[in-house]
N, C-alpha and C positions, 0 to 999 in steps of 0.2 A: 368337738372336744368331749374327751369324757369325764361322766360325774362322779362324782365321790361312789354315789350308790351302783354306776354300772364297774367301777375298777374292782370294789369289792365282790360282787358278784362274779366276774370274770374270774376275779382271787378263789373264788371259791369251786368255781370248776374247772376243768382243764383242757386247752383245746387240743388236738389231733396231736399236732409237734410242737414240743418243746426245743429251743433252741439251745446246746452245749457250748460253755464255752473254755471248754480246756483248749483251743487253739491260740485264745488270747493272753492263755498263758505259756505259750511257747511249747506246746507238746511238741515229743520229736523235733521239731525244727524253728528256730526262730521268725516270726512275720513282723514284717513293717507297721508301722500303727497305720501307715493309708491304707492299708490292706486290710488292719482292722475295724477301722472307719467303715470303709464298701462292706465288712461284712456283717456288721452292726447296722447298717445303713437296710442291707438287700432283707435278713430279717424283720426288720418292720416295717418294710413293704408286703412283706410276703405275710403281716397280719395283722388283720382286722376284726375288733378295733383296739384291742391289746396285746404283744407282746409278749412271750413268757420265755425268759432264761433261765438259765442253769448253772449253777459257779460253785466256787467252794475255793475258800482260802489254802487248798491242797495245790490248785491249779498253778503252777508259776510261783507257787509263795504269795500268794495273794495278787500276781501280777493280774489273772483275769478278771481281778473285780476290779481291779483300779483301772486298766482298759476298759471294762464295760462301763463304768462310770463317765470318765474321760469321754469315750464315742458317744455316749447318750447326750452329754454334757455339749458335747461340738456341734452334734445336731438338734441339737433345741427340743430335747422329748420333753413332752410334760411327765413327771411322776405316775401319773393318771393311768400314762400310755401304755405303762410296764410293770409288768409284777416279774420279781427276782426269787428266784430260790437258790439259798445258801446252804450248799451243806458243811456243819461246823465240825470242830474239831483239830483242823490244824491253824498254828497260830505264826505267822512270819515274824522272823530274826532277821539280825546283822546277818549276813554270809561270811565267816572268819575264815574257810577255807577254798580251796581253789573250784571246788565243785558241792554244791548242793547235799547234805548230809542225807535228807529225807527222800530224796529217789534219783538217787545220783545215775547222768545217763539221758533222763528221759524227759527235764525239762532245759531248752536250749538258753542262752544268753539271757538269762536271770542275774536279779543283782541283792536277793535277798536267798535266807533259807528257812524253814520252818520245823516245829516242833511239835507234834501231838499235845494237845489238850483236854483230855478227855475225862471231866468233870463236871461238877456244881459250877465253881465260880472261873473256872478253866472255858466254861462255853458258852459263857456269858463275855469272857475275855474277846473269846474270837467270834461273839455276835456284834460287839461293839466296835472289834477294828474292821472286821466288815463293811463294817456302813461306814466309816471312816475311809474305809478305802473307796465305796462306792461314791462317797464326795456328797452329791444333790438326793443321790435315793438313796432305798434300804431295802432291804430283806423282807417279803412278804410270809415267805415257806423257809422254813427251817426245818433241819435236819442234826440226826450227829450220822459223820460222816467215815465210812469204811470203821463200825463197830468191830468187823471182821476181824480183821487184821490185829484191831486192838486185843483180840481177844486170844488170838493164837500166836500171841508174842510171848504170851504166859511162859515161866517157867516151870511153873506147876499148879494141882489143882486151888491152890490154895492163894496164890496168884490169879487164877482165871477168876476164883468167884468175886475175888477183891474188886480183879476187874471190872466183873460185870455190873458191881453194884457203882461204879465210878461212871460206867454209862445208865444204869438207871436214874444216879444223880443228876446224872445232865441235861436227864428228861424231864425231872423234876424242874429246872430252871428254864427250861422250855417252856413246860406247861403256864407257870409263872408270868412268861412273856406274853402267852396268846391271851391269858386269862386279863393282862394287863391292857390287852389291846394294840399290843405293840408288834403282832405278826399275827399272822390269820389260818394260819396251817403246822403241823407237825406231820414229820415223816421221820424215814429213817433211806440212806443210800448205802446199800452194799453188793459187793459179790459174789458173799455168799447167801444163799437166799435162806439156808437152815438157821440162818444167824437173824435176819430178819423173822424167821416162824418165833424162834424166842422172843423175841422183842415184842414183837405184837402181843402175846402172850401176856405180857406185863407192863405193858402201856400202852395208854391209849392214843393212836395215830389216825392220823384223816387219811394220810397214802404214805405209800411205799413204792422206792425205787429200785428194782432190782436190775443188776450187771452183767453181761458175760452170761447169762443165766437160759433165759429164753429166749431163742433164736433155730432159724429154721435148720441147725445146724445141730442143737442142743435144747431138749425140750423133754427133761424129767417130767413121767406122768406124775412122783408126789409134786413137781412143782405145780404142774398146772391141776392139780387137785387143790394146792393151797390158796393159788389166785382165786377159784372159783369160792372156797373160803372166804376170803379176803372179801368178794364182791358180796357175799349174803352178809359180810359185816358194815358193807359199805365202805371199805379202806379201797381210796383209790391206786390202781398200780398204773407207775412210767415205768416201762419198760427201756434204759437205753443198752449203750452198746450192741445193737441187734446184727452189727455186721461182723462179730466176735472181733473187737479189734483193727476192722479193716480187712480181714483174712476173704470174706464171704465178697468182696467187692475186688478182689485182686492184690490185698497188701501184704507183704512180709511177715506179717506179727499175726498170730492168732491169739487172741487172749492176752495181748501184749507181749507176750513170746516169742521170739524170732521161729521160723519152722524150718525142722532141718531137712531138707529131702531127703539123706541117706541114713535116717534113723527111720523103724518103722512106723513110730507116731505122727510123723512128719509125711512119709507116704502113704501113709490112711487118708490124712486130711486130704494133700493132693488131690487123690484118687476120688475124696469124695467131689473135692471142686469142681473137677473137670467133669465128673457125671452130671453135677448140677447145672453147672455150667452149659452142657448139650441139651439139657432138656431144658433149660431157659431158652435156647436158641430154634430146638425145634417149634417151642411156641411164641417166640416174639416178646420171652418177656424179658425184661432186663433183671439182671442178680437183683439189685440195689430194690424193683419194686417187689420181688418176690419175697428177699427178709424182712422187708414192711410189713407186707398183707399180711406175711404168717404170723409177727411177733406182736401183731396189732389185733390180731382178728381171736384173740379170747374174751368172754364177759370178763369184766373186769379190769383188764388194759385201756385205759383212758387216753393215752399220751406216748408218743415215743419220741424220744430225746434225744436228738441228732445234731452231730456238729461236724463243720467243713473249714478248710484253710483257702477255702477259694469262695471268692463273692458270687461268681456266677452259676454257683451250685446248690446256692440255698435256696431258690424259688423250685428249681429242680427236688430238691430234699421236699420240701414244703407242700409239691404236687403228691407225691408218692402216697399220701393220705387217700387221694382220691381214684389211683389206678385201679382197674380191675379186670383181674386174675382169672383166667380162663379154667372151670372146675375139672377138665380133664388133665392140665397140668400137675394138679393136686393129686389126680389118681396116676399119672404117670411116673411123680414124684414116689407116692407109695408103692408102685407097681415094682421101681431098679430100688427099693429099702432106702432111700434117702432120707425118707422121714417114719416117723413111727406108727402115723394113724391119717 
């Protein structure tokens, strides 16, 4: 069993991988809740002796916290077991119309819809139905969630700074929570990572999740100039999305984007796959452990944050911490321009 003082302390650092669960909110395609069970289940097998997720009321319309909640709940986790990170900001509705207003398309057989929150008493809204949806637990790590977005929704400048200060607000009632005792961490998930360098800038964060960002595919020298930032300030970085989408592992979507072959940006990427592709084969490494090592292997990346729609992939996901990467790969990778250094 764990004690109040080893959950906390677990709370307060971060291990290898972080568990996502935008599957249990029905990304792309709808899952059976037994399916969510096994995959809720294979996750806390695969660690010891706590647990970390990754949610956000964006997911399904809050469908993945209330699945996460639910499978914790069926398997008899203690609280103890599992620290939750929520990132806030969207807040679930009735569904009035035939398809989901907030990312129509992209979450499957959902029965609610959601609305941006993004405020003082607005993320405090969606820190409370959170844990309301999560049932028995709550939210450790907080976040406000895709600032980004919020911010290039602007009509003008005059809008954006409105904006930004409706997200510095919400940090404000953040801070309020942790100072209260009532979560143990502040972040921020986005990504865009220039939008996170603001943020940090003007509040104070323990870590930051960046998206789409850093991967062995895409790896701005300012970004990884700011991680190593980040790390002299002690703000810890999760790194997820590290397979852009699924793209780097063989999926259709890059960046959530479908990829068109007969466009030229769509046969660059190709072009690059398939080069990575051979020189993961001439050394025996698989895709999947080489955008690990690389998205993992800066000072300052603590965690990478990986989610799967299949149970018997997450001990698999879960190993990839530990693979290692043969260093003439890395220069063979530099050698055909795959990567930048």
């Amino acid at each position: 069993m764990v004690s109040d003082n080893e959950h906390q302390e677990s709370a307060q650092r971060l291990p290898p991988v972080i568990f996502g669960t935008s599957s249990l909110g029905n990304l792309y395609q709808a899952v059976d809740y037994g399916v969510k069970l096994e995959i809720v289940k294979a996750c806390l097998a695969s660690s010891k002796p706590v647990a970390f997720f990754d949610s956000a009321g964006k997911y399904g319309a809050g469908l993945a916290l209330e699945s996460l909640g639910k499978c914790l709940a069926d398997l008899k986790v203690a609280p103890k077991q599992v620290v939750i990170s929520n990132k806030l900001g969207w807040y679930r509705t009735p569904l009035l119309t035939p398809e989901p207003t907030f990312e129509p398309g992209i979450w499957k057989d959902i029965e609610h819809d959601a609305v941006q929150m993004i405020s003082y008493d607005g993320i405090l809204k969606c820190f409370e139905q959170g844990n309301e949806l999560l049932g028995d637990y709550h939210a450790q790590m907080v976040s406000v969630h895709d600032p980004d977005e919020y911010l290039f929704a602007s009509n003008s400048q005059e809008d954006y700074k409105e904006r930004y200060q409706h997200i510095l607000d919400a940090y404000m009632a953040l801070a309020e929570l942790k100072s209260a005792g009532l979560v143990s961490s502040i972040g921020v998930g986005a990504k865009d990572w220039k939008i996170i360098q603001s943020i940090v800038a003007d509040v104070d964060l323990d870590w930051v999740m960046i998206a789409n960002s850093l991967t062995v595919k895409s790896h701005p020298p300012d970004l990884i100039a700011f991680i190593k930032e980040l790390n002299q300030k002690n703000i810890k970085v999760i790194n997820s999305a590290i397979f852009n989408g699924g793209f780097l592992t063989g999926g259709d979507f890059y960046n959530y984007q479908p990829v068109d072959a007969g466009s030229l940006t769509g046969k660059a990427l190709l072009d690059w796959r398939d080069k990575f592709y051979q020189v993961c084969k001439t050394f025996g490494v698989l895709p999947a452990e080489a955008c690990f090592s690389f998205s993992a292997g800066f000072p300052g990346v603590k965690s990478i944050a990986l989610n799967t729609t299949r149970p018997e992939k997450v001990a698999v996901n879960a190993a990839l911490a530990h693979k290692e990467i043969p260093v003439g790969f890395w220069q063979e990778m530099q050698k055909q321009g795959l990567i930048e250094f």
